[in-house]
Each structure stands twice: as C-alpha cells, then as structure tokens.
FITORRO-865417 format. One record per residue (C-alpha): residue number from 1; residue in three letters; chain; x, y, z. Coordinates in steps of 0.2 Angstrom, whole numbers, plus 5000, padded with zeros to 4 digits. Example, Ala and Ser with C-alpha at 12.3 -4.5 7.8 and 13.67 -1.06 7.14 Angstrom:
REM FITORRO-865417
num->1	residuo->ALA	cadena->A	x->5062	y->4978	z->5039
num->2	residuo->SER	cadena->A	x->5068	y->4995	z->5036
//
This chain:
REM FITORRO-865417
num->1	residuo->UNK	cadena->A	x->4829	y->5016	z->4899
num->2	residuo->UNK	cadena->A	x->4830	y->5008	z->4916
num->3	residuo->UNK	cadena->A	x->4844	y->4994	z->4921
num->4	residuo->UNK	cadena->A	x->4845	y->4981	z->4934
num->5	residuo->UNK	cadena->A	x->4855	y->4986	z->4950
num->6	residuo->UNK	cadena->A	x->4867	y->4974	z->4954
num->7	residuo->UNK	cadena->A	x->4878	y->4978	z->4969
num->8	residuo->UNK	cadena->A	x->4893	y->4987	z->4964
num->9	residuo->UNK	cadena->A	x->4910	y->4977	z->4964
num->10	residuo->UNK	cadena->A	x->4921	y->4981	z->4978
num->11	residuo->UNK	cadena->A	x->4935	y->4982	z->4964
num->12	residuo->UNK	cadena->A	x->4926	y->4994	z->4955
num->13	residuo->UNK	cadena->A	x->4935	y->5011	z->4953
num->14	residuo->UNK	cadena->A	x->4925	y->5027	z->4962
num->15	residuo->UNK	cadena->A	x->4927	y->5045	z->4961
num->16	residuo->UNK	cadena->A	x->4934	y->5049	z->4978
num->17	residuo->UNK	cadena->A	x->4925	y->5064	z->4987
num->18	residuo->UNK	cadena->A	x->4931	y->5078	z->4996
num->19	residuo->UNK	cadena->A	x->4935	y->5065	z->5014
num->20	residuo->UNK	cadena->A	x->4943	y->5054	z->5004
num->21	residuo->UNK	cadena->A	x->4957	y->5065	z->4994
num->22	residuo->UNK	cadena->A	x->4960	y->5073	z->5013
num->23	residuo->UNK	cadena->A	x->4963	y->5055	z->5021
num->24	residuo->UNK	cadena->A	x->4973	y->5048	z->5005
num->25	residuo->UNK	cadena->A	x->4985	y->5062	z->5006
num->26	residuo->UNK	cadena->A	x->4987	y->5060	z->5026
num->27	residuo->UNK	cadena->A	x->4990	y->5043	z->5021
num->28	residuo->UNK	cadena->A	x->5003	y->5047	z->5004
num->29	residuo->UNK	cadena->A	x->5015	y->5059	z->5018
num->30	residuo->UNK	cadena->A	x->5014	y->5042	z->5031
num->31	residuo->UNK	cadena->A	x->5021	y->5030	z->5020
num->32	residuo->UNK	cadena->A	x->5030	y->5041	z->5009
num->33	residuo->UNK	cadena->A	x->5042	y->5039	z->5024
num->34	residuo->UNK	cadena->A	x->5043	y->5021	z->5023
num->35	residuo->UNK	cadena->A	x->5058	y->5018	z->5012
num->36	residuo->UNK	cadena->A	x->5070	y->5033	z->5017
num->37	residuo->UNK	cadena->A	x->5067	y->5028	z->5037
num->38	residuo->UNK	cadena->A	x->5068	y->5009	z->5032
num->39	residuo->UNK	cadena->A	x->5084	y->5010	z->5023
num->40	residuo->UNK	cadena->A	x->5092	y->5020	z->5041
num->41	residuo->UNK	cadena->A	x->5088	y->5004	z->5050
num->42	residuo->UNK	cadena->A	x->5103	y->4993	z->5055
num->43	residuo->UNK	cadena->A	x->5094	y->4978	z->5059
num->44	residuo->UNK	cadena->A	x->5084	y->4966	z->5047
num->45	residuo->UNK	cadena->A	x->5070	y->4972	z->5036
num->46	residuo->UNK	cadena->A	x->5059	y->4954	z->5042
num->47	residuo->UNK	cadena->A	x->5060	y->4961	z->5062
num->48	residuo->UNK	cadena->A	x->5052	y->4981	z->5054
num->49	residuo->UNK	cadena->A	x->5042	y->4971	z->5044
num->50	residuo->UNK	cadena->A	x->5035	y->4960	z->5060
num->51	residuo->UNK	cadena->A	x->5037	y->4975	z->5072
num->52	residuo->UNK	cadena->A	x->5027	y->4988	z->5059
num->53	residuo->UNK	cadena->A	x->5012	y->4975	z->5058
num->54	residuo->UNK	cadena->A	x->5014	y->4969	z->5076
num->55	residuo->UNK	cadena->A	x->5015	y->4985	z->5085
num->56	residuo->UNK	cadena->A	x->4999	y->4992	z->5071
num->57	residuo->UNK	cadena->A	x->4987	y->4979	z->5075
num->58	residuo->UNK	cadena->A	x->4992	y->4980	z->5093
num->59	residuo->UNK	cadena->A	x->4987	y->4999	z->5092
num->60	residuo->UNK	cadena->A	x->4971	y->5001	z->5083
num->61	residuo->UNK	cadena->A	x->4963	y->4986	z->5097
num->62	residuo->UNK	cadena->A	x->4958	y->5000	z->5106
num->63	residuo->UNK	cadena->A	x->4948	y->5007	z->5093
num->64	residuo->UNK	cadena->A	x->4941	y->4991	z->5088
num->65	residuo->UNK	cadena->A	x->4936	y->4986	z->5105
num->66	residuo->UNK	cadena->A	x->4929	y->5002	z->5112
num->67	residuo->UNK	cadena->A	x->4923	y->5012	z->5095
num->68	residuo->UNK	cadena->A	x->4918	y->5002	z->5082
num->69	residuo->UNK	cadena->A	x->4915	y->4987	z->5095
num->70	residuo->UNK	cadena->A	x->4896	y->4987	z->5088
num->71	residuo->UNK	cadena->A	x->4901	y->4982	z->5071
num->72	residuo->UNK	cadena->A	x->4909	y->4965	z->5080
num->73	residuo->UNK	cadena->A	x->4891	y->4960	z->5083
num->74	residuo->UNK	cadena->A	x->4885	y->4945	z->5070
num->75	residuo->UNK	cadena->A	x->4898	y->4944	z->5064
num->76	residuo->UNK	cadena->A	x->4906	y->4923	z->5059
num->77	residuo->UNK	cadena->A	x->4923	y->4918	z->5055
num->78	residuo->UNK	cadena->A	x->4921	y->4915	z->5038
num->79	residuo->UNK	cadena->A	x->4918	y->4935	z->5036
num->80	residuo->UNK	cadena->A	x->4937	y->4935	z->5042
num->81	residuo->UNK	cadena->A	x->4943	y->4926	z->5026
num->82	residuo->UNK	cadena->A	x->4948	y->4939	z->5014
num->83	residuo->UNK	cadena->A	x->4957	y->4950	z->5029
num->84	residuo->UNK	cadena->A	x->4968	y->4934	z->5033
num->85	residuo->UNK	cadena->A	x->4972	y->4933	z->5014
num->86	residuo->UNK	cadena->A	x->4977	y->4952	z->5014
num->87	residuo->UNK	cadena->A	x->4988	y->4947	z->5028
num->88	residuo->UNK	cadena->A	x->4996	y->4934	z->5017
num->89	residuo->UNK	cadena->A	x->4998	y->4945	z->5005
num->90	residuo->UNK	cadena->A	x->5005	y->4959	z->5014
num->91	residuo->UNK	cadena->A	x->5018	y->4947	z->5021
num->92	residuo->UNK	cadena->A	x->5024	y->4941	z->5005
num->93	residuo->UNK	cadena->A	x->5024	y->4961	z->4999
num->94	residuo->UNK	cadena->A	x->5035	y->4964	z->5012
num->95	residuo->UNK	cadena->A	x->5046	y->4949	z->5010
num->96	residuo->UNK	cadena->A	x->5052	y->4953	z->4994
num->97	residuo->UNK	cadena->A	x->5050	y->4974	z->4994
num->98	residuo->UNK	cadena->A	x->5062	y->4976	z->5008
num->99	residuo->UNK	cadena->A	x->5077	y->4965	z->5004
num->100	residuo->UNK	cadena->A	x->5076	y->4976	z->4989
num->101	residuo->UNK	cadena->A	x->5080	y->4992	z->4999
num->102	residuo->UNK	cadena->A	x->5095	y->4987	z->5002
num->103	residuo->UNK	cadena->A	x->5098	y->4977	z->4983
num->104	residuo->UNK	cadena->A	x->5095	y->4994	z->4973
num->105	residuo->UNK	cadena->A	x->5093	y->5013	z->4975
num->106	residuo->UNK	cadena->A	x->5077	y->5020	z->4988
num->107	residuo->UNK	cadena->A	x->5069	y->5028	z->4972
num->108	residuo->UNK	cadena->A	x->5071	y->5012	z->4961
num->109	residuo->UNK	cadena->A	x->5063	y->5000	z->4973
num->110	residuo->UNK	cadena->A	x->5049	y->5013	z->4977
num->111	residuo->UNK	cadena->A	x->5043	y->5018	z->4958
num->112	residuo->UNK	cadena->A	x->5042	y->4999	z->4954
num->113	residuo->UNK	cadena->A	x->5033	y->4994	z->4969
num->114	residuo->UNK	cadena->A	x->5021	y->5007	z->4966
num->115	residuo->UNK	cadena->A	x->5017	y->4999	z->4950
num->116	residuo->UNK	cadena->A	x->5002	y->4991	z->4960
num->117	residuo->UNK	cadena->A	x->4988	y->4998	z->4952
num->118	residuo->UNK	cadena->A	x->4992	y->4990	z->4937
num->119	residuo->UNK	cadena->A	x->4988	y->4976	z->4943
num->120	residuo->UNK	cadena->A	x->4973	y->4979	z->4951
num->121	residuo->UNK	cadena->A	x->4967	y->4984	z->4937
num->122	residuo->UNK	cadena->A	x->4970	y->4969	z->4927
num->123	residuo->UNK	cadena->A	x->4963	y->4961	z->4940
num->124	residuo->UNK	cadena->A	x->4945	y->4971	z->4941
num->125	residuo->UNK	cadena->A	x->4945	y->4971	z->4921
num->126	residuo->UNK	cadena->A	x->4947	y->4951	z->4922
num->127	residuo->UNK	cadena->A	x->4935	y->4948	z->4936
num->128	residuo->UNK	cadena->A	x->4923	y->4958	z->4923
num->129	residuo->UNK	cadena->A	x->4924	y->4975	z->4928
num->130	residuo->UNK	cadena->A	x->4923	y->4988	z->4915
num->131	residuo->UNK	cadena->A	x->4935	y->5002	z->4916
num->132	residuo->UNK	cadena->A	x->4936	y->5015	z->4903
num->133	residuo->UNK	cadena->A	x->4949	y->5018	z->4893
num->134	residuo->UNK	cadena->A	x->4953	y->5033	z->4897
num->135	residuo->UNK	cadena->A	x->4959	y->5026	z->4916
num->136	residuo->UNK	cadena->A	x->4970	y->5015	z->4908
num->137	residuo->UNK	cadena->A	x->4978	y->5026	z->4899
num->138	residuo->UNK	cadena->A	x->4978	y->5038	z->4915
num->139	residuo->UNK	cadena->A	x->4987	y->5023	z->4925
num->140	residuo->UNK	cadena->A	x->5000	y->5022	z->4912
num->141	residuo->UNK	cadena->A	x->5006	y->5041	z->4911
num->142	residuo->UNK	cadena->A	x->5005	y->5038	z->4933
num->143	residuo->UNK	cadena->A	x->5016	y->5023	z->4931
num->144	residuo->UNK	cadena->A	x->5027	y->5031	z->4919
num->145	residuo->UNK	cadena->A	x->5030	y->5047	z->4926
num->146	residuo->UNK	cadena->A	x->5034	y->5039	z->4944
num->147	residuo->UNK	cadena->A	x->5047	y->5030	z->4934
num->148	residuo->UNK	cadena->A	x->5055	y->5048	z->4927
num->149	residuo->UNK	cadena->A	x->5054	y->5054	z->4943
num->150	residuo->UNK	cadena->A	x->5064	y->5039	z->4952
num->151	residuo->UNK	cadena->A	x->5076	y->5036	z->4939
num->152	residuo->UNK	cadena->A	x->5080	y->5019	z->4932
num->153	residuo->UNK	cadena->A	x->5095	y->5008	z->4935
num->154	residuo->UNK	cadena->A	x->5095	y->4997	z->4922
num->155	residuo->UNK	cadena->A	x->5110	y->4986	z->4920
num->156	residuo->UNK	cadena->A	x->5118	y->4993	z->4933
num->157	residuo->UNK	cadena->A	x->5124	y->4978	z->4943
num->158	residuo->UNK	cadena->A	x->5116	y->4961	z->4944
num->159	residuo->UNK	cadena->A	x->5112	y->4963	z->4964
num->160	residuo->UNK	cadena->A	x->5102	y->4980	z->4957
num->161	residuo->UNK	cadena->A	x->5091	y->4969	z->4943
num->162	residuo->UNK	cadena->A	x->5085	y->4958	z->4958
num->163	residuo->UNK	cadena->A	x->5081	y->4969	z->4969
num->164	residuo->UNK	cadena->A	x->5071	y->4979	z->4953
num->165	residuo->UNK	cadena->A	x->5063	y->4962	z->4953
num->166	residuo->UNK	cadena->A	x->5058	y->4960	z->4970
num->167	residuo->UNK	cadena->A	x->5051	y->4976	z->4972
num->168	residuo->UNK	cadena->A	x->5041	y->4972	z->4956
num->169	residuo->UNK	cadena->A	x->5036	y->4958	z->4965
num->170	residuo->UNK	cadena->A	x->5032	y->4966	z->4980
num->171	residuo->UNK	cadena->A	x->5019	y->4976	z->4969
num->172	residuo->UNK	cadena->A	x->5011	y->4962	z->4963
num->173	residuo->UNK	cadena->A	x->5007	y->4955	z->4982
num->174	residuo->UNK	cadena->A	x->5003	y->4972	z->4987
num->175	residuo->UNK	cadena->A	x->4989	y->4972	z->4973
num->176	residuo->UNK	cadena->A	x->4985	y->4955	z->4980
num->177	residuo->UNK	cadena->A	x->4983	y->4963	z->4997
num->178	residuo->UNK	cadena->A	x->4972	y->4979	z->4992
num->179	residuo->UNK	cadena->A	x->4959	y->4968	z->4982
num->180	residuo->UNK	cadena->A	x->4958	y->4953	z->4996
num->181	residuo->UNK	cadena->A	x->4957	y->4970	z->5006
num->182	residuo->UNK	cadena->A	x->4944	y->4979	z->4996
num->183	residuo->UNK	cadena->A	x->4934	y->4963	z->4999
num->184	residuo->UNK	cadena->A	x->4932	y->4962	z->5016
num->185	residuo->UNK	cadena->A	x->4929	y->4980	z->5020
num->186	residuo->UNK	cadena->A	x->4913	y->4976	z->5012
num->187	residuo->UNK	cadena->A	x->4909	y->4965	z->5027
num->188	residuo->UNK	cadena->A	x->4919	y->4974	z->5042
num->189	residuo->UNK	cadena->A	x->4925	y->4989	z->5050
num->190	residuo->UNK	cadena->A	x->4943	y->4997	z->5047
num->191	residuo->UNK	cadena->A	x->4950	y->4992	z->5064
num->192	residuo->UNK	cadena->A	x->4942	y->4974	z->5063
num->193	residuo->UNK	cadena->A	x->4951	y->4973	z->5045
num->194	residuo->UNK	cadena->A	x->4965	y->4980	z->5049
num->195	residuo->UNK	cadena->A	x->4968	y->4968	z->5066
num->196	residuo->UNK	cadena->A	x->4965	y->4953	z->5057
num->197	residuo->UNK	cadena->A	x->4976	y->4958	z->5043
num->198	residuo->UNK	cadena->A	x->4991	y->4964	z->5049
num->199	residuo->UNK	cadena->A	x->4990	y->4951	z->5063
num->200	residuo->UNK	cadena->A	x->4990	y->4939	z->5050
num->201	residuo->UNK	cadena->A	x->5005	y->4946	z->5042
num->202	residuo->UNK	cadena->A	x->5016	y->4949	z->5058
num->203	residuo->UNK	cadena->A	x->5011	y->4929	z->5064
num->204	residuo->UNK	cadena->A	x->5017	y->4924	z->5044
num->205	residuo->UNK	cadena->A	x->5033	y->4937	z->5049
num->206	residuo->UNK	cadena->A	x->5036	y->4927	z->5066
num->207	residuo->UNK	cadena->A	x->5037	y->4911	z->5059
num->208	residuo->UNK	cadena->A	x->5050	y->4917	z->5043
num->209	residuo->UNK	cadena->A	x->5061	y->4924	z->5056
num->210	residuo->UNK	cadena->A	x->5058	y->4907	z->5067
num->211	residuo->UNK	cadena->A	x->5064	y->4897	z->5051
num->212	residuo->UNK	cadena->A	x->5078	y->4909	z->5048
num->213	residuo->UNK	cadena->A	x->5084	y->4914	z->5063
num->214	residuo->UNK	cadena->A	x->5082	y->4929	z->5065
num->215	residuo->UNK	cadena->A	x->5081	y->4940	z->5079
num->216	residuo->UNK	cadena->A	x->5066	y->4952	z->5083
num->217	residuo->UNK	cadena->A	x->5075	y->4960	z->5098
num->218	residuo->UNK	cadena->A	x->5091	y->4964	z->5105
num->219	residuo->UNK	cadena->A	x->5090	y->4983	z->5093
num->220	residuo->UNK	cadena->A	x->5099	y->4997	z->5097
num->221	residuo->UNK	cadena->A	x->5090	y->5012	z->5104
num->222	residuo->UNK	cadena->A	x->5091	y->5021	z->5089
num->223	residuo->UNK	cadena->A	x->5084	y->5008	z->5078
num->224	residuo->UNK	cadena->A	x->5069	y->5003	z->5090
num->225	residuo->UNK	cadena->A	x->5064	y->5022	z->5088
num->226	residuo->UNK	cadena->A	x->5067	y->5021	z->5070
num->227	residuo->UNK	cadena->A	x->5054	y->5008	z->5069
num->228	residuo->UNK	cadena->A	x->5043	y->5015	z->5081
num->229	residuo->UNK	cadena->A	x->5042	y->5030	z->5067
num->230	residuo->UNK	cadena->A	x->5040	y->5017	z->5052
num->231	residuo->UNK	cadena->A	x->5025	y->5010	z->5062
num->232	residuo->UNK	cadena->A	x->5016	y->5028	z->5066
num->233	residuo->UNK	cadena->A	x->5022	y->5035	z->5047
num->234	residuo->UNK	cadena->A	x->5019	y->5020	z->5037
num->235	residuo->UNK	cadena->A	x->5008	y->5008	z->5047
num->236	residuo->UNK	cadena->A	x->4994	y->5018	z->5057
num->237	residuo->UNK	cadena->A	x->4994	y->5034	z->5046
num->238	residuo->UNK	cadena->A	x->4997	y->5026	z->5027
num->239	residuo->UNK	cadena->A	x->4992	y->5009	z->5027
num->240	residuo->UNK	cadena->A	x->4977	y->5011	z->5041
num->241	residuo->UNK	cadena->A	x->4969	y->5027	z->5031
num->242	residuo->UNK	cadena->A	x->4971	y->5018	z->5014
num->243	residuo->UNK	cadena->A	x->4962	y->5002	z->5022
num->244	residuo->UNK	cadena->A	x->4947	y->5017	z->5027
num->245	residuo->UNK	cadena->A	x->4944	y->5023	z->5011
num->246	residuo->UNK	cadena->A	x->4947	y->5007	z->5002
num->247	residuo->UNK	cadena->A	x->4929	y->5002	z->5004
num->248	residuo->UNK	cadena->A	x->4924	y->5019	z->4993
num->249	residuo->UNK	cadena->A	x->4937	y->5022	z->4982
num->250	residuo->UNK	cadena->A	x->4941	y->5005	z->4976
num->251	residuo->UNK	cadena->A	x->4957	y->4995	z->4978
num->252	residuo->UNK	cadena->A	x->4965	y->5002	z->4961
num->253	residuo->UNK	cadena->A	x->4962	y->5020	z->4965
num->254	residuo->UNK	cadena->A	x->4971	y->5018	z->4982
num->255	residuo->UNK	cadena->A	x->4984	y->5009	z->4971
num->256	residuo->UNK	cadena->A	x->4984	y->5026	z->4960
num->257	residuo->UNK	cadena->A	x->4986	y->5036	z->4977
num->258	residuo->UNK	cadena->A	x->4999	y->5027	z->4985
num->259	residuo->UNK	cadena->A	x->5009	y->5031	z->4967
num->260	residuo->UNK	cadena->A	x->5012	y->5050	z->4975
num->261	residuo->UNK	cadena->A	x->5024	y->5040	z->4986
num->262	residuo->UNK	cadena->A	x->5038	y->5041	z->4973
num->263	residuo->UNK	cadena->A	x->5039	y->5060	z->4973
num->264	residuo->UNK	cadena->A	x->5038	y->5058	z->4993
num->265	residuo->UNK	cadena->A	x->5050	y->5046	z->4995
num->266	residuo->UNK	cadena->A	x->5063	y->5055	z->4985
num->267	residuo->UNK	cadena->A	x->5060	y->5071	z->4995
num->268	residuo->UNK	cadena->A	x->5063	y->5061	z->5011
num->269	residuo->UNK	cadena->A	x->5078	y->5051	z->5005
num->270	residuo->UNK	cadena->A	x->5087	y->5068	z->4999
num->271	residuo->UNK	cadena->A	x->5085	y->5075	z->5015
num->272	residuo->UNK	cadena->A	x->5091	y->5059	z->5026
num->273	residuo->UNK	cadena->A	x->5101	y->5048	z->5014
num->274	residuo->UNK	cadena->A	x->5106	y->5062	z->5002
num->275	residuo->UNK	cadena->A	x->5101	y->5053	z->4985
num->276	residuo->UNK	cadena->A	x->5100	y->5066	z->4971
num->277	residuo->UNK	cadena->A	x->5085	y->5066	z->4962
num->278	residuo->UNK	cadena->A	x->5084	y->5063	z->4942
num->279	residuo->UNK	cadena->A	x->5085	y->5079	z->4929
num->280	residuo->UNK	cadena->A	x->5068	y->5069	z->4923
num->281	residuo->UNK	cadena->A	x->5059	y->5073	z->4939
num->282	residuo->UNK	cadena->A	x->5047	y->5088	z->4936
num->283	residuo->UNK	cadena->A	x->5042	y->5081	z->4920
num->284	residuo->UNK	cadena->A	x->5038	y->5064	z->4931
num->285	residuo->UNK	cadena->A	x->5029	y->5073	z->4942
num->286	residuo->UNK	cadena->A	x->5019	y->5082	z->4929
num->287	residuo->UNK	cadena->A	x->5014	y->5066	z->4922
num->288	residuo->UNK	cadena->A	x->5006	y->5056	z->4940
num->289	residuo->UNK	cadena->A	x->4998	y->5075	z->4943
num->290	residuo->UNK	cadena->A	x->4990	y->5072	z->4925
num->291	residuo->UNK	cadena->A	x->4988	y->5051	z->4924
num->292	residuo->UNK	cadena->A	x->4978	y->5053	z->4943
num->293	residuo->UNK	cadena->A	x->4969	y->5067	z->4936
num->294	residuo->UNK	cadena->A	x->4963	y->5057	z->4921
num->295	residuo->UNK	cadena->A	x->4958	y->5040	z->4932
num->296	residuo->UNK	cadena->A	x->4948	y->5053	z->4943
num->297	residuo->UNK	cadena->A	x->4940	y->5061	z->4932
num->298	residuo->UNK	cadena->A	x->4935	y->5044	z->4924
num->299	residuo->UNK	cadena->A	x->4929	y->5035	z->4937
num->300	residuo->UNK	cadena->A	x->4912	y->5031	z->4945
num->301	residuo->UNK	cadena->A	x->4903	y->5044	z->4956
num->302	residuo->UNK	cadena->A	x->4904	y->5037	z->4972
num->303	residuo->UNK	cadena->A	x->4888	y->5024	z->4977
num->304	residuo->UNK	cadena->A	x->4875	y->5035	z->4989
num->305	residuo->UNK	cadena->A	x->4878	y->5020	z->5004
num->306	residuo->UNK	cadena->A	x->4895	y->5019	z->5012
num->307	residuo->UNK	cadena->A	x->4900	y->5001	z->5019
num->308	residuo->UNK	cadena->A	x->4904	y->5002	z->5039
num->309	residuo->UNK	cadena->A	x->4920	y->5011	z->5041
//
C-alpha cells in the first residue's frame, strides 16, 4: 500500500539523531546560564536583551560571509520573511521574560517560559500536523516535572503572579519565534537565519529603549563582561545550536530540549545566587528525563535529505 509523498512539515516533530542530541545538549548548558547570569546584572534587561542579539548577529557574519556565503546565491527577500518574524518574536519573548527575572524567583520564571513546546505543539497540531498521543502525553509529564523541579510561588505576592505571567508570556513568543524559525531554515543557512533574525530583534530592541530611554551604554566593567558571557552562553552556544538543528528536529522538539534548562538553571542559580532548590526536585527531574524520552521515542525518523545548514 503506497502513499503520496508530500514534503514534510517544517513543524513536524523528528527523531533526532546522534549530531543532533550532541548539539542540543551543547546548546541546554549555554542557555541554562541565561537566567542566573541575567539576574547578576545591574543594568536593564532591554540593553542584555539588545546587546545579546546585537553582539550574536554581529559574530556569526563571519561565518555567514566566508563559510556558508554559497548558500547567499539565489536567494530574494521575500525568503527573508519568516527569519524577520522570528526576530519579532524573539523581541517580544524577551520583552516580557526578562522583567520577570527580577518580578519572581530564577526557577519560577524559567520553568514557565520553558512551557514552549506546548505551544508548538498546538500549533503543529492545528496547522494539521498529526502527533501522536503518546508526545503529548510525553510534553505534559516534561512540563510538569520542570515545574516540581523549580517550585511554584503561587500567591506569593502580586509583583510574583506578574512576573509568572510574563514569563508565560515570554513562552508563548518564544513558540512564536521557533516556528517562524523552523520556517525559514527550510530556505536558508544557520548564519543567514540567524543574522536576519536576531538583527531583527536587536533593531525592535533599539527602538524600545529609544521610546523609553533607556541607556545601552555607560555599564560598569563588570556588567559589560557579564553580558559578554550571556551573549557567548546563551546567544552563540544555546540559541545559535538550537536554530541548527531546528531544521531536523522540529521546532517542538527543540522546545522539549530547551525544557533541560530548568534543572540547569537551578544548578547555576544555587552556585551564583544561592537559591535553594525544591525537596520536589529529583522526582521533577525524573519526570523531563521520562516525558523527553517518551516524545523521542514517538517521533518521526528523521527525513533521508537534510535542509542547508
């Protein structure tokens, strides 16, 4: 019995093979520095945000231009599209997830952000992609258990709610961002992505801190080398790796990935900020080993032809 092939949705979710785990755990340490070293820095989340994505486009140029500069040829601005969305979207996830650093506990902000593949999801399974039920029961344990692992501060203050609901927010603009990202991998390189999108996102940065006034300079020593680490950590090593396999894994299982940040995070944050972890967070751990396990093991085999990287 023979079916039609139909190119294969870029939000489909794959089976990632043996390269792919390797880069997505390079990429889980990066940016499960993100928080902890964010939360050290005195000055104001908009100027790491701008300075993260400025300073990360402004490194992989390089690349772009002298590596991958063959994959430039043919190619028209309208195949620019969906990496200018991901910057929108990037901008808006960092808009509303860093003020919540600062609004409720490192370990709060990062389990609800990490909500992302949910989202994904629900958007893969609305745009007609089938996932099988045993992923989305395998996204849910994930979910949960980041959320033993962190703790929950419900009720704790007002200020703490809002900044649980801006980091939920935050995940939601990230999903945004991993789908609009997922779709234009499918046409261009990681570097050429990656330029165009976080480009995008420090420009959107630029003018909010125009609007606002806020400064992008004038840092103390130690904060400008604070966000010199956010931007190799988070920036080059997390985001940049994610946006590599993103073309093979699917948007949803980068989303799952990036869910191995909580335990990370927490690590980070008892060492440099000294915040406790829950009693809850061995069991949480159990639960994202086991709810990745099961997306894994459900997901497609990865397609025999590999987009440009």
């Amino acid at each position: 019995m023979s079916q039609a092939t139909t190119a294969p949705s870029p939000w489909a979710v794959h089976r990632p093979g043996a390269r792919d785990v390797g880069l997505m755990a390079v990429a889980v340490v990066g940016v499960s520095f993100s928080g902890p070293l964010t939360a050290l820095v005195t000055t104001s989340f908009l100027a790491i945000a701008f300075w993260r994505n400025a300073a990360g486009a402004a490194l992989l140029v390089p690349v772009l231009l002298g590596r991958e500069r063959a994959t430039l040829t043919g190619l028209r601005p309208r195949d620019l599209g969906s990496s200018v969305v991901a910057g929108l979207f990037l901008a808006a996830h960092f808009a509303a997830w860093l003020p919540s650093l600062s609004m409720t506990t490192v370990a709060a902000s990062t389990a609800l952000v990490t909500t992302t593949p949910i989202w994904t999801a629900l958007a893969a399974r609305v745009s007609g992609v089938r996932l099988p039920g045993q992923v989305w029961v395998g996204l849910g344990l994930a979910v949960v258990g980041a959320a033993l692992i962190a703790g929950v501060d419900v009720a704790v203050s007002l200020e703490a709610l809002a900044g649980d609901g801006l980091a939920l927010l935050g995940a939601i603009c990230a999903g945004g961002y991993m789908l609009a990202g997922a779709r234009a991998r499918t046409r261009l390189a990681t570097s050429a992505y990656s330029v165009v999108c976080y480009s995008t996102c420090a420009a959107v940065l630029a003018v909010a801190a125009l609007v606002t006034t806020t400064p992008l300079a004038g840092f103390s020593a130690r904060d400008w080398w604070l966000i010199a680490a956010i931007t190799v950590c988070a920036q080059i090593l997390g985001h940049t790796l994610l946006n590599l396999v993103l073309s093979t894994v699917g948007p949803t299982v980068v989303g799952l990935a990036v869910l191995l940040e909580v335990p990370g995070a927490l690590l980070v944050a008892l060492v440099l900020l000294g915040q406790t972890p829950p009693l809850l967070a061995l069991p949480g751990m159990v639960a994202v080993v086991a709810g990745v396990a099961l997306v894994i093991r459900a997901s497609r085999p990865p397609t025999p032809v590999e987009p440009v990287t």
